[in-house]
C-alpha positions in Angstrom: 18.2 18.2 0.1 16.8 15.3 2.2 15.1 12.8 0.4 12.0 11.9 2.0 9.0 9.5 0.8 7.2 12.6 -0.1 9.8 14.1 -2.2 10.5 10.7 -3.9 6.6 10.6 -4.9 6.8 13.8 -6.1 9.8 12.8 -8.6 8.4 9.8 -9.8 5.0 11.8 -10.1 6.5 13.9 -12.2 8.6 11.7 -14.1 5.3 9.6 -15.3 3.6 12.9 -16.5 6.6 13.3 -18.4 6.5 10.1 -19.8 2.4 10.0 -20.6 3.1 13.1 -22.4 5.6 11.6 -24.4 3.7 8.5 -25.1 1.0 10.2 -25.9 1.9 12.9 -28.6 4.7 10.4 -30.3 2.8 9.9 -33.7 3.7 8.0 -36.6 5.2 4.0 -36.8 7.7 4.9 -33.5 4.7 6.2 -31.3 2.6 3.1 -32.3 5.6 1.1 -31.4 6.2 2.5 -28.0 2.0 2.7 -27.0 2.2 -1.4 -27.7 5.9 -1.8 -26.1 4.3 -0.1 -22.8 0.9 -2.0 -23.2 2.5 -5.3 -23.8 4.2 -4.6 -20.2 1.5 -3.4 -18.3 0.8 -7.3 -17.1 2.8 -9.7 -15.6 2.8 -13.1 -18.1 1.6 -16.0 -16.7 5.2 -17.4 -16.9 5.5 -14.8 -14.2 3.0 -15.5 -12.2 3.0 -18.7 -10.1 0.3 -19.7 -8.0 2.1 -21.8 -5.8 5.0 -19.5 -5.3 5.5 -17.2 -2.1 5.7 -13.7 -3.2 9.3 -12.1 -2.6 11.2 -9.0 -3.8 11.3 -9.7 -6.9 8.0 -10.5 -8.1 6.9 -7.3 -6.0 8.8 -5.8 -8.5 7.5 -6.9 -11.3 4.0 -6.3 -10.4 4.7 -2.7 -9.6 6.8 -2.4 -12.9 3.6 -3.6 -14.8 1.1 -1.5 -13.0 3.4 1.6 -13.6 3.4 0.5 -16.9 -0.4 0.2 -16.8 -1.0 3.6 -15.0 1.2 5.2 -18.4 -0.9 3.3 -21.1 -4.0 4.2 -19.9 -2.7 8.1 -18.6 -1.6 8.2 -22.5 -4.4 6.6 -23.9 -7.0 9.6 -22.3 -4.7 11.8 -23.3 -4.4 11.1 -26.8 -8.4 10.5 -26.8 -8.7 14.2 -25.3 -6.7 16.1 -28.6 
């Protein structure tokens, strides 16, 4: 099978649905735990962030990795909301 940016996005697609769902139904102290562990990531920390600094690879990165983050939060947020 050839990977194409289509078929990527559908993988990763899938893979956050996955992972709302899991986020979101987790009850007790280790679902409470992972909702803030995800939360807590779904911003870069202004240690990250520098004003003066030319964006690179890197901090592309990490500003994808903490909007992902924020996409599952609030995904599993309205989810749990909706039960």
């Amino acid at each position: 099978m050839t990977v194409t940016l289509e078929t990527l996005e559908g993988r990763l697609l899938a893979q956050r649905k996955v992972l709302v769902r899991l986020v979101a139904e987790l009850d007790g102290p280790a679902g409470d735990a992972l909702r803030e562990y995800v939360r807590d990531r779904s911003h870069m920390s202004a240690a990250e962030e520098d004003p003066g600094a030319v964006p690179g690879e890197g901090l592309s990165i990490e500003g994808a990795l903490a909007d992902e983050m924020h996409h599952i939060s609030e995904a599993a947020e309205a989810h749990r909301k909706a039960r």
